[in-house]
Backbone as JSON, one array per atom type, in Angstrom:
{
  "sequence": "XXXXXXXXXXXXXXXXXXXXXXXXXXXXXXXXXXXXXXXXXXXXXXXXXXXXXXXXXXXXXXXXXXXXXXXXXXXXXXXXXXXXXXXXXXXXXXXXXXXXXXXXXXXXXXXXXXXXXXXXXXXXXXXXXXXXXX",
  "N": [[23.85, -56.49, 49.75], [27.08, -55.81, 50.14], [30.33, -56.08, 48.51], [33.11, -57.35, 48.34], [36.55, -55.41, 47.4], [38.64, -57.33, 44.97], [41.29, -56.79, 45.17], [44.1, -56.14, 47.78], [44.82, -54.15, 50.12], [47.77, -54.28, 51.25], [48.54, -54.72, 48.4], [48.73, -52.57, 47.02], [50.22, -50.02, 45.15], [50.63, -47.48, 46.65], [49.8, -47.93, 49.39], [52.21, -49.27, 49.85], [54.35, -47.18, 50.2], [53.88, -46.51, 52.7], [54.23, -48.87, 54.38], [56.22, -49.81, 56.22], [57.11, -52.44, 57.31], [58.06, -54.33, 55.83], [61.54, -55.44, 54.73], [63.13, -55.09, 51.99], [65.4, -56.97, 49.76], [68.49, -55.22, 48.72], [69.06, -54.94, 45.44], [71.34, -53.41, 44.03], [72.73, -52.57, 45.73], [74.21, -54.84, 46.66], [75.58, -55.4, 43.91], [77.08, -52.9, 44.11], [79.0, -53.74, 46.02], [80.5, -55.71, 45.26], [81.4, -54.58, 42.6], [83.03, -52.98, 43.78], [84.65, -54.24, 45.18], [85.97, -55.57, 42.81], [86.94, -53.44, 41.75], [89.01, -52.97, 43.35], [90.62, -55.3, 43.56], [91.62, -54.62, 40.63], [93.1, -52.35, 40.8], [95.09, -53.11, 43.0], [96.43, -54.85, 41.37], [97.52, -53.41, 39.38], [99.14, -51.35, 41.14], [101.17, -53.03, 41.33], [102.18, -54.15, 39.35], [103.09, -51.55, 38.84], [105.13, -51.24, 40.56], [106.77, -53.77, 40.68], [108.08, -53.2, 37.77], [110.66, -53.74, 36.08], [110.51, -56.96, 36.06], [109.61, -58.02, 33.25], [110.0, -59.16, 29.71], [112.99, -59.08, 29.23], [113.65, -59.54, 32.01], [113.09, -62.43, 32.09], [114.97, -63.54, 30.36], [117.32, -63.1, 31.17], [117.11, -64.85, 33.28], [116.78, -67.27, 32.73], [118.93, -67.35, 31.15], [121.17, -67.3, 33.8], [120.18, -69.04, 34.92], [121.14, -71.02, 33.3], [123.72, -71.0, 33.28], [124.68, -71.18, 35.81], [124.7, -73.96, 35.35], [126.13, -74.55, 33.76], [128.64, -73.3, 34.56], [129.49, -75.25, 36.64], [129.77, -77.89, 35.16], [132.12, -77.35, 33.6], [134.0, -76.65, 35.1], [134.22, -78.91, 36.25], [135.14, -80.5, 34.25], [137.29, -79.71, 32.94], [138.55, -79.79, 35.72], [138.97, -82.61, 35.4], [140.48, -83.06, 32.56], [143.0, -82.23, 33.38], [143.65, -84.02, 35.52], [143.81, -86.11, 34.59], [145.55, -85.83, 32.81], [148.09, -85.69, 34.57], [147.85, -87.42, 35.96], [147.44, -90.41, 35.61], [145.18, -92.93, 34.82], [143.03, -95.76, 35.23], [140.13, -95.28, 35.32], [138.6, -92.8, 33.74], [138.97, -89.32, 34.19], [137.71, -86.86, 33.62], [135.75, -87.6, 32.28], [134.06, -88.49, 34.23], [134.44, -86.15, 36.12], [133.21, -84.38, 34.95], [130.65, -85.4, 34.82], [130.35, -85.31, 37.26], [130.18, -82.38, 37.99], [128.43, -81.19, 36.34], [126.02, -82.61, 37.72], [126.63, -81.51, 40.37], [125.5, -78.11, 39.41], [123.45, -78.54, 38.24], [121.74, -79.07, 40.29], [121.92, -77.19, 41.93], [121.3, -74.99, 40.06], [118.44, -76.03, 40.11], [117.99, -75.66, 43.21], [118.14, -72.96, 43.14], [115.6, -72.54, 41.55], [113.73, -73.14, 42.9], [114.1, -71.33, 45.58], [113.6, -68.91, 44.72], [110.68, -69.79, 43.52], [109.45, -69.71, 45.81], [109.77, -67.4, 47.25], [108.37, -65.83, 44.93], [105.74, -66.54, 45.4], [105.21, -66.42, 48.5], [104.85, -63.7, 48.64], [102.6, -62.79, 46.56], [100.83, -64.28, 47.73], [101.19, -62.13, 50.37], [100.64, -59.84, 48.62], [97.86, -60.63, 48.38], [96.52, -60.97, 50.66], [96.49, -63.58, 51.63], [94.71, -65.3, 49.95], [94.47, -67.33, 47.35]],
  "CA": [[25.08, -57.03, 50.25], [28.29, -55.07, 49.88], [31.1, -56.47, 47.47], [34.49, -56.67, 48.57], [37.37, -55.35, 46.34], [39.37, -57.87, 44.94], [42.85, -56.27, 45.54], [44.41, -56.51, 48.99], [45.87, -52.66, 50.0], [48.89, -54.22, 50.36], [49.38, -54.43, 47.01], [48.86, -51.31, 46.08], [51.34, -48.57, 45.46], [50.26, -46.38, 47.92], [49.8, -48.9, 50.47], [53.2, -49.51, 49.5], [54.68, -46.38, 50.38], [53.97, -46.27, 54.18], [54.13, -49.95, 54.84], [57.72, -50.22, 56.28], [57.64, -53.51, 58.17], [58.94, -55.42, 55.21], [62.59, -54.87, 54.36], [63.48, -55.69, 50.7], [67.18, -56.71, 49.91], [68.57, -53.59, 48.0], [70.38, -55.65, 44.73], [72.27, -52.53, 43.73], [73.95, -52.39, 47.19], [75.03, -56.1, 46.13], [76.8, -54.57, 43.25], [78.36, -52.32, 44.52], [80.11, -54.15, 46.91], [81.17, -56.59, 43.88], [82.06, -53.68, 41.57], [83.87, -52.37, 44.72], [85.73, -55.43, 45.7], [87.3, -56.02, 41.4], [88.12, -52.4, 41.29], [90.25, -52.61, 44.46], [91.98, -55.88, 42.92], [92.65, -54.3, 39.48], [93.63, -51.11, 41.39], [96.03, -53.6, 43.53], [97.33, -55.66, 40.48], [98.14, -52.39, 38.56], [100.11, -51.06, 41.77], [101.85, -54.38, 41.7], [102.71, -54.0, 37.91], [103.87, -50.64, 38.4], [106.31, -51.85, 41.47], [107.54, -54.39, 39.92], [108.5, -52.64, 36.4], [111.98, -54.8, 36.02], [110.23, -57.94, 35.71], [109.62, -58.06, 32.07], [110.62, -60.46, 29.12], [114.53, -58.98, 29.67], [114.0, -60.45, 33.4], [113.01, -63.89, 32.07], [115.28, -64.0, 29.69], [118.19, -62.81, 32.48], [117.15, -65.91, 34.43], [117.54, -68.35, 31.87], [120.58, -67.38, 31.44], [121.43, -67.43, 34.99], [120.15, -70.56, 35.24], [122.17, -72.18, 32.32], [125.17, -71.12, 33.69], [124.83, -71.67, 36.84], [124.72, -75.64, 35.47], [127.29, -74.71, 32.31], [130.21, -73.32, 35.11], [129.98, -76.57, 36.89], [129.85, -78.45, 34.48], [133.11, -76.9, 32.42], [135.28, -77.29, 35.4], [134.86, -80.64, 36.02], [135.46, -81.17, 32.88], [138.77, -79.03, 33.19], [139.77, -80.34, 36.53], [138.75, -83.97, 34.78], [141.38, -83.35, 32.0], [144.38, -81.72, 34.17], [144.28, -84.91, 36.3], [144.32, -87.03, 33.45], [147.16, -85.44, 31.88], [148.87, -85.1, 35.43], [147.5, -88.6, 36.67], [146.8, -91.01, 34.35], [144.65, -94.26, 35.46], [142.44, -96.79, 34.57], [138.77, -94.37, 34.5], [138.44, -91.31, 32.59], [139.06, -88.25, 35.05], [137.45, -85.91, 33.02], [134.35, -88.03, 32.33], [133.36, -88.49, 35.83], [134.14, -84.84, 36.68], [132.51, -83.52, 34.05], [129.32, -85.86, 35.24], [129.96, -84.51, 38.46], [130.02, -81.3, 37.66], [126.71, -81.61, 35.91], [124.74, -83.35, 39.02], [126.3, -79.95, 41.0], [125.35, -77.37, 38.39], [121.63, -79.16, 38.25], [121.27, -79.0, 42.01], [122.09, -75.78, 42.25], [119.94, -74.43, 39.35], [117.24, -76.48, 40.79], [117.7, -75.12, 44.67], [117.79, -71.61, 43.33], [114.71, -72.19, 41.17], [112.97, -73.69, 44.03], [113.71, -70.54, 46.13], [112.58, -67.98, 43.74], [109.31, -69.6, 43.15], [108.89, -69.54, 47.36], [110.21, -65.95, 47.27], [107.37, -65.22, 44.82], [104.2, -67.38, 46.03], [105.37, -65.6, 49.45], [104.9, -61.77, 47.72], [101.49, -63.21, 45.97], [100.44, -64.21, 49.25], [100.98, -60.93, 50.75], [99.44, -59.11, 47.88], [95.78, -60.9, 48.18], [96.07, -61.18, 52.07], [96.4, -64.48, 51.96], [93.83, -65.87, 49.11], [95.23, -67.44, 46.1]],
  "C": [[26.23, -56.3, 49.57], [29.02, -55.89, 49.46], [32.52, -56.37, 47.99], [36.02, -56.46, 47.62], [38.3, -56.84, 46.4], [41.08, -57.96, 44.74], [42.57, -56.32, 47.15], [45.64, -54.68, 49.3], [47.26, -52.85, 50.15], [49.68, -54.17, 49.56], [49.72, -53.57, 46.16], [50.0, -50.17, 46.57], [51.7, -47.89, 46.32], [50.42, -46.66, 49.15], [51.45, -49.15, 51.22], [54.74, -48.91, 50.13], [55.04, -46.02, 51.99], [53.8, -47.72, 54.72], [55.62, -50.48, 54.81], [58.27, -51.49, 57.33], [58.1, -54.64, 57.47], [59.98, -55.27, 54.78], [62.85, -56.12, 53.26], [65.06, -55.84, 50.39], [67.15, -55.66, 48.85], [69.65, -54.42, 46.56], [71.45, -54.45, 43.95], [73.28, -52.68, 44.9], [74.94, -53.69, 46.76], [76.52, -55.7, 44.96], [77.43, -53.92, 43.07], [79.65, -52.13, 44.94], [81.14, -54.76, 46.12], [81.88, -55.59, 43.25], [83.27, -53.02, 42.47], [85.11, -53.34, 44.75], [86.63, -55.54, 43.97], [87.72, -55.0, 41.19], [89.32, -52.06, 42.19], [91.24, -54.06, 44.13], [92.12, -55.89, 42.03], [93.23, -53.44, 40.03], [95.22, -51.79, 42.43], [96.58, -54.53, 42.87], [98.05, -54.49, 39.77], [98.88, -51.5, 39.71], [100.91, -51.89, 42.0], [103.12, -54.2, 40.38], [103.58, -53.06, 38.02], [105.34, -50.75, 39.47], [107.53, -52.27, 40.82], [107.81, -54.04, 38.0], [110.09, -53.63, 35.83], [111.51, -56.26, 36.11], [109.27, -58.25, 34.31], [110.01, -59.5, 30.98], [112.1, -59.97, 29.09], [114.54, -60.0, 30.92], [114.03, -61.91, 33.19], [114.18, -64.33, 31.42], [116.7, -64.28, 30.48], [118.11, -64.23, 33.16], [116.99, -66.9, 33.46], [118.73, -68.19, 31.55], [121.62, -67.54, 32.67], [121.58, -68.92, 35.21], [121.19, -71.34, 34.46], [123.37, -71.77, 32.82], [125.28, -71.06, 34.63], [124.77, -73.44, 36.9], [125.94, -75.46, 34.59], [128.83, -74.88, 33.79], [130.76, -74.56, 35.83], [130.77, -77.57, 36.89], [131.77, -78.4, 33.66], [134.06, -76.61, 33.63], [135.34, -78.36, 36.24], [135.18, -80.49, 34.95], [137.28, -80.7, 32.78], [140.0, -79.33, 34.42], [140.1, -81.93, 36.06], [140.26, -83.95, 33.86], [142.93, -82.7, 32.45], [144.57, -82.94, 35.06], [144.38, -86.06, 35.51], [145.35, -86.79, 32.8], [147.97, -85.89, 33.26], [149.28, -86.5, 36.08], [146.92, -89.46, 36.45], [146.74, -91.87, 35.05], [143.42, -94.78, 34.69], [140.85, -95.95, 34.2], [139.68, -93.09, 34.0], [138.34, -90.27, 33.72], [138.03, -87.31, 34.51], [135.75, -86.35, 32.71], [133.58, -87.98, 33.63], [133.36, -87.08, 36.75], [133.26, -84.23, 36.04], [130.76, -84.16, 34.77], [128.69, -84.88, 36.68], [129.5, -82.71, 38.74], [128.19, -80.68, 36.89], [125.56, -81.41, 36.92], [124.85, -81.53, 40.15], [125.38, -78.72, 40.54], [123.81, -77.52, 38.19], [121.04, -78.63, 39.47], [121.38, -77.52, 42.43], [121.04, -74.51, 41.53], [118.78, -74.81, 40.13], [117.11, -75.86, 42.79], [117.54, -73.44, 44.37], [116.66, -71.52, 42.53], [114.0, -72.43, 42.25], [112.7, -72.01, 45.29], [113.18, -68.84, 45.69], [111.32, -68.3, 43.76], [108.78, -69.47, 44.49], [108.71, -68.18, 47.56], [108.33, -65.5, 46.39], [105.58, -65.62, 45.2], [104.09, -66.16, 47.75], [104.86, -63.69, 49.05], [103.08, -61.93, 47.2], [100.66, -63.35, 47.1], [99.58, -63.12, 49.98], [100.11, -59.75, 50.36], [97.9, -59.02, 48.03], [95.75, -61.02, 49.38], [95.86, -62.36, 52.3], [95.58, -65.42, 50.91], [94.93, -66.0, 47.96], [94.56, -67.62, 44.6]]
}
């Protein structure tokens, strides 16, 4: 009685070689695509960087200052038209207190509507950059 091997020629090497009806995934190809896809968004953060070169810690510091005085000028003439109508037009409130407040609430609102459209301005740009993904 004849013996039959206990390997299966599929398994073997050889077998291996000319037996193309099974397709294996390829995991290099995988990483390629991956290694492909983060070098095209460092390659499109570092053309972003070099764009934008003027946004720095000068720029931040520029827009805090912006900002504070876009609430200070307000602020400092109420306060100035406050004490010219108190000198001019003297009555029972404080002219100068209530402008100066007012002046304030403007000066706030105004900082606050132009921070508001800056951070739209740049979410909008960010946007654009990733095609839409955030």
């Amino acid at each position: 009685m004849r013996r039959r091997p206990s390997w299966k020629p599929e398994s073997c090497i050889a077998s291996r070689r000319f037996n193309k009806t099974e397709e294996r995934p390829n995991p290099r190809r995988a990483d390629r695509t991956t290694l492909a896809d983060e070098v095209g968004v460092k390659a499109a953060r570092k053309l972003k960087a070099q764009r934008d070169q003027t946004q720095g810690v000068w720029f931040g510091l520029g827009m805090m200052g912006l900002i504070g005085w876009s609430v200070v000028v307000p602020t400092l003439l109420g306060a100035a038209l406050g004490l010219w109508l108190d000198k001019h037009h003297p009555g029972r409130i404080s002219w100068t207190l209530a402008l100066l407040v007012a002046g304030l609430v403007i000066g706030c609102l105004n900082a606050w509507h132009w921070v508001a459209k800056e951070n739209q301005a740049m979410r909008d740009q960010d946007e654009d950059d990733h095609g839409g993904r955030t």
